[in-house]
C-alpha positions in Angstrom: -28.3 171.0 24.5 -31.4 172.6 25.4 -33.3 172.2 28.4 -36.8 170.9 28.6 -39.4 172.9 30.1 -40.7 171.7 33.0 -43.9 170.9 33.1 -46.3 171.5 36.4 -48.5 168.4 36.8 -52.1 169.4 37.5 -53.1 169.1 41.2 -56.3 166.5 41.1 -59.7 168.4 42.1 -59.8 165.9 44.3 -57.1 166.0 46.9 -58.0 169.7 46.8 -61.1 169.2 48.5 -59.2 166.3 50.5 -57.0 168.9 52.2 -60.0 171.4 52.5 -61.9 169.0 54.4 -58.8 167.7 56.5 -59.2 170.4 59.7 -63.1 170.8 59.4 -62.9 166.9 60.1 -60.3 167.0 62.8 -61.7 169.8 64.3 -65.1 167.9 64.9 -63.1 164.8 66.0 -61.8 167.0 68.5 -64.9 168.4 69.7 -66.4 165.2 70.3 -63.7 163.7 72.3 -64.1 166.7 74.3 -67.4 166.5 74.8 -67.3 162.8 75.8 -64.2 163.4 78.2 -66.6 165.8 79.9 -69.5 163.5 80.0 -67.5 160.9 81.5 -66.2 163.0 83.7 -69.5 164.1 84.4 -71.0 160.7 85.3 -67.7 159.9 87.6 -69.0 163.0 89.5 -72.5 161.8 89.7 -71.2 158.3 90.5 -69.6 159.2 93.4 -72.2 161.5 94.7 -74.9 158.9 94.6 -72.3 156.3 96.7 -72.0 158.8 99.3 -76.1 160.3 99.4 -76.9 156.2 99.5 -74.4 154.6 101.0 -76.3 154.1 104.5 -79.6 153.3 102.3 -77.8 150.5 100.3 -76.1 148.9 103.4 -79.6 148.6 105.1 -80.9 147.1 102.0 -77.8 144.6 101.8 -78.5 143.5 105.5 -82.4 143.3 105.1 -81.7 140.8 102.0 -79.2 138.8 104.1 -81.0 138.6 107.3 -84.6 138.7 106.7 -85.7 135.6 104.4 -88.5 137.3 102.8 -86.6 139.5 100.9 -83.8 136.9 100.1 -84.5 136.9 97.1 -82.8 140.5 96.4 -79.4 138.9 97.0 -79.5 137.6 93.1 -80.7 140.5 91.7 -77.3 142.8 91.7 -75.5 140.2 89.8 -78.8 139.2 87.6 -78.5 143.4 86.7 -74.6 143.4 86.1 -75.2 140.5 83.7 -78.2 142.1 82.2 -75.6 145.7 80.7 -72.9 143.2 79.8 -75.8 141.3 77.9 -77.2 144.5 76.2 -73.7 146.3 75.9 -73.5 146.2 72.5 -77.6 147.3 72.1 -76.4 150.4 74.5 -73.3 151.3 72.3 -75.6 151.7 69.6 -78.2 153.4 71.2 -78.2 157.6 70.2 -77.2 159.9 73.0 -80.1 162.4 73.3 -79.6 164.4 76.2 -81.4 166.6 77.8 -82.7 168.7 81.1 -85.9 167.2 81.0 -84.1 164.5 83.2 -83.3 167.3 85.9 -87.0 167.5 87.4 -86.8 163.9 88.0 -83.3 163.9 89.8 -84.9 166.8 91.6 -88.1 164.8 92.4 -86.1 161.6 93.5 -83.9 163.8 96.1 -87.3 164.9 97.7 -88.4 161.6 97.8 -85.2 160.5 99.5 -85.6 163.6 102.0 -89.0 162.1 103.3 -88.1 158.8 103.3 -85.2 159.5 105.6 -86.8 162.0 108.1 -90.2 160.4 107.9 -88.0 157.1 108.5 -89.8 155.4 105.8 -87.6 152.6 103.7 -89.0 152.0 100.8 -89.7 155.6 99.8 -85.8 155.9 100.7 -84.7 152.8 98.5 -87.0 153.7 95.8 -85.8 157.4 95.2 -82.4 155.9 94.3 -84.0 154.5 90.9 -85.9 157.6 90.3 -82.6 159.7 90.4 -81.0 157.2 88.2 -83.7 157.6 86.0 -82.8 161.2 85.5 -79.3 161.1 85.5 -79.9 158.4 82.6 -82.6 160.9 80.7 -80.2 163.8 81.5 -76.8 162.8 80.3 -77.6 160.1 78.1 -81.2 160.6 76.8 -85.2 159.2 76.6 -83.8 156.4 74.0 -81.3 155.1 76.9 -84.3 154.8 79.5 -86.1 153.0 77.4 -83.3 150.7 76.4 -82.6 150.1 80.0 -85.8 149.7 81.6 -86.3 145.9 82.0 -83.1 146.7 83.9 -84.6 148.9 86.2 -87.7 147.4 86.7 -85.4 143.8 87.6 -83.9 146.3 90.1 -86.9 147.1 91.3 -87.9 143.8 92.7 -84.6 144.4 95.1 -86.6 146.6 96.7 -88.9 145.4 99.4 -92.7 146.7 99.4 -94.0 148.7 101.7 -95.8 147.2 105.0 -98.7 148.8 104.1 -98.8 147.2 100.9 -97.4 144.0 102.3 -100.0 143.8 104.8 -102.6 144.0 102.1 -101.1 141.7 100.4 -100.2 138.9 102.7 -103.1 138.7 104.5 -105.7 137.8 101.5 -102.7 135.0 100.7 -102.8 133.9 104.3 -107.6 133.6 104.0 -106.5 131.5 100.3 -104.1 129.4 101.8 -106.1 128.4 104.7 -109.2 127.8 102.4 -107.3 125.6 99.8 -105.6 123.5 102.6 -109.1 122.6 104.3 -110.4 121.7 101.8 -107.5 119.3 100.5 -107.7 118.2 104.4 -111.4 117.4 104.0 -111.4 115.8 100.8 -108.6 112.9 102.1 -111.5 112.7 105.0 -109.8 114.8 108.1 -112.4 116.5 109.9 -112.0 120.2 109.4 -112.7 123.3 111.0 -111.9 126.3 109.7 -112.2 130.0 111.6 -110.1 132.6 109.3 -106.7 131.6 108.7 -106.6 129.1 111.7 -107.1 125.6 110.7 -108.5 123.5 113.5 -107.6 119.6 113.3 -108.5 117.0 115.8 -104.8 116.6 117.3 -104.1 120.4 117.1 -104.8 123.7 115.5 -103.0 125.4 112.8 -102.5 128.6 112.3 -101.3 129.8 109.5 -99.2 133.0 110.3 -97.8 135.5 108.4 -94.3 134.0 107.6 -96.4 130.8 106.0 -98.8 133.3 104.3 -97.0 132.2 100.4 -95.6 135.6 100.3 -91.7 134.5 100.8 -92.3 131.9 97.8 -94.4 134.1 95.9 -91.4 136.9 95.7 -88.9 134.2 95.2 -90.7 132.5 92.9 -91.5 135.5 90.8 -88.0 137.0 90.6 -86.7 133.6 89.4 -89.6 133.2 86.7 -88.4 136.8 86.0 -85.2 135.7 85.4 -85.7 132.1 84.2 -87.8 133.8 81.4 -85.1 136.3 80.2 -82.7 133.3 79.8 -85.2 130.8 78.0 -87.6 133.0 76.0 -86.7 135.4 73.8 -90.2 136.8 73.2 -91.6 139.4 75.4 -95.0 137.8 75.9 -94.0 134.7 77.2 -91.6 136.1 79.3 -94.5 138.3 81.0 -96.8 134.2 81.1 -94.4 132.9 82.7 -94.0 135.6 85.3 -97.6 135.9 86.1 -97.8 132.0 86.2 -95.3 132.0 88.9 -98.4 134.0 90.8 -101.1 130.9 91.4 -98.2 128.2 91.7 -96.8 130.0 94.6 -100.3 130.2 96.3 -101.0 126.1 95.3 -97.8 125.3 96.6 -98.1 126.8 100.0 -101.5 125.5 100.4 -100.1 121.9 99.6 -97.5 122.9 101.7 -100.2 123.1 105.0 -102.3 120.2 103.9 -99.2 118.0 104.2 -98.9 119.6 107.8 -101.9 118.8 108.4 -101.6 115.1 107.3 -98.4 115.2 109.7 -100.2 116.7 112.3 -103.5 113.8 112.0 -101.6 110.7 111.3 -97.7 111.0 112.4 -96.7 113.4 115.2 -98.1 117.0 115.9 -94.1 117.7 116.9 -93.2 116.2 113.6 -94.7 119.2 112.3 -92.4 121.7 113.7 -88.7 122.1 113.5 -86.5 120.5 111.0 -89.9 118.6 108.7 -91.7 122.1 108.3 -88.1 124.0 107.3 -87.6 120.7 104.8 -91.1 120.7 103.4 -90.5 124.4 102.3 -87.5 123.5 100.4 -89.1 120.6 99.1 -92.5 122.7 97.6 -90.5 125.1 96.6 -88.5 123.0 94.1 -91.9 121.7 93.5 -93.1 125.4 92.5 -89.7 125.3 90.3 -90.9 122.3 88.3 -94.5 123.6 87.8 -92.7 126.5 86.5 -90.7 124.5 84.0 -93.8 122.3 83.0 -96.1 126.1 82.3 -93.4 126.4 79.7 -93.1 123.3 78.3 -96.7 123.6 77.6 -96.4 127.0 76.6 -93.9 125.5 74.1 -96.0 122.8 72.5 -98.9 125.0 71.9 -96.6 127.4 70.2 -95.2 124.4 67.7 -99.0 123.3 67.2 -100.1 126.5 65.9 -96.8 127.3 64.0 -97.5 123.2 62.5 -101.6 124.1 61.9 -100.6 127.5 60.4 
């Protein structure tokens, strides 16, 4: 019997290239893990350097939220930010990595800025330099696309931060004339005889003065930051996120003028004592959660006149 020749079966084109392309493909697979591996090892480094350049900066920052009321407020905002990247995680994952050294002058800058505010024994230039760095570290390892992807972040951060007394001064002040000028003349419409020198309001029983810590400014920050945050939960559309943040701005100020014209109706008709202690401490609570609900009705309006014009269109 005679043997049958063997036959080679052809080798497909195709798994030709297949095995060409294998190591090309691996290689570059390798290269990239690499390359993350060192960026992650990278930002571990960086991580740990900014705990220990700001670790005395954040623990002042921590007690000035805790202990001063004013700045209260900055006690929600780590958590509101933690929430905020596990919110956008998936928006981050997909945003390209671009970086570049463009982010180094800024780190650079930011270090400065923390030098003078630590020897020139200035806080807020201190606290702030800690979100310029982070900018750069951001535009230097991850890329411009990043920042921008994580900007509302930083700017929620941002409110953390107290303001300057400079600023503050110019601030509260001006709040402290409005107030005393909306109170009188709530006070003289109900027919309480009203005299009014600055930001002292003088009644028949007593006089009021309305200080700096009844200036609005507490409730204004609070109430900003929560409108801030209210906003991000509710709306989904930039612009009426920013109305309902700049809303928060005239409510504060009504609110802590009705807040001194009821202490001035406690003051004419009930007890000038009454006004002090435990009734003042409640009637902020209780014009604050009035602020809350003003805040809630500027959106339900904001709401219906959005359906009306979606309904007329």
């Amino acid at each position: 019997m005679l043997n049958s020749p063997v036959v080679s079966a052809p080798i497909p084109s195709g798994s030709i290239h297949s095995t060409e392309m294998t190591e090309p493909l691996t290689l570059h697979s390798k290269q990239d893990t690499a390359a993350s591996q060192a960026a992650w090892m990278m930002a571990a480094v960086l991580c740990v350097l900014m705990a220990l350049l700001y670790y005395p900066v954040a623990i002042k920052l921590a007690s000035d939220w805790y202990n001063i009321e004013d700045n209260s407020h900055g006690l929600l905002i780590p958590f509101f930010v933690a929430f905020l990247l596990w919110d956008k995680r998936e928006k981050l994952r997909a945003t390209p990595l671009r970086p570049g050294w463009g982010g180094l002058g800024l780190v650079l800058f930011g270090l400065f800025v923390l030098i003078v505010g630590v020897f020139g024994a200035d806080l807020f230039l201190s606290r702030i330099s800690f979100l310029i760095v982070v900018i750069g570290i951001l535009w230097m390892l991850l890329g411009p696309p990043m920042v921008r992807e994580t900007s509302f972040v930083l700017f929620v951060f941002l409110l953390a931060i107290p303001l300057p007394t400079l600023i503050m001064n110019h601030i509260t002040f001006p709040l402290q004339l409005r107030s005393s000028q909306l109170a009188s003349g709530l006070l003289q419409l109900v027919g309480v005889p009203v005299l009014r020198e600055g930001n002292v309001i003088k009644l028949p029983a007593m006089e009021l003065e309305v200080a700096e810590a009844c200036s609005g400014i507490r409730s204004l920050m609070s109430l900003f930051t929560v409108a801030v945050i209210y906003g991000y939960f509710i709306e989904k559309t930039t612009l009426r996120r920013v109305i309902l943040a700049v809303a928060a701005i005239p409510i504060a100020v009504a609110a802590n003028a009705a807040r001194i014209f009821g202490t001035g109706l406690c003051v004419q008709y009930w007890d000038p004592d009454k006004a002090e202690g435990f009734f003042h401490e409640f009637q902020g609570w209780l014009i604050f959660l009035v602020s809350l609900s003003l805040l809630y009705l500027v959106h339900v309006v904001m709401r219906l006149v959005t359906k009306k014009r979606a309904v007329a269109v």
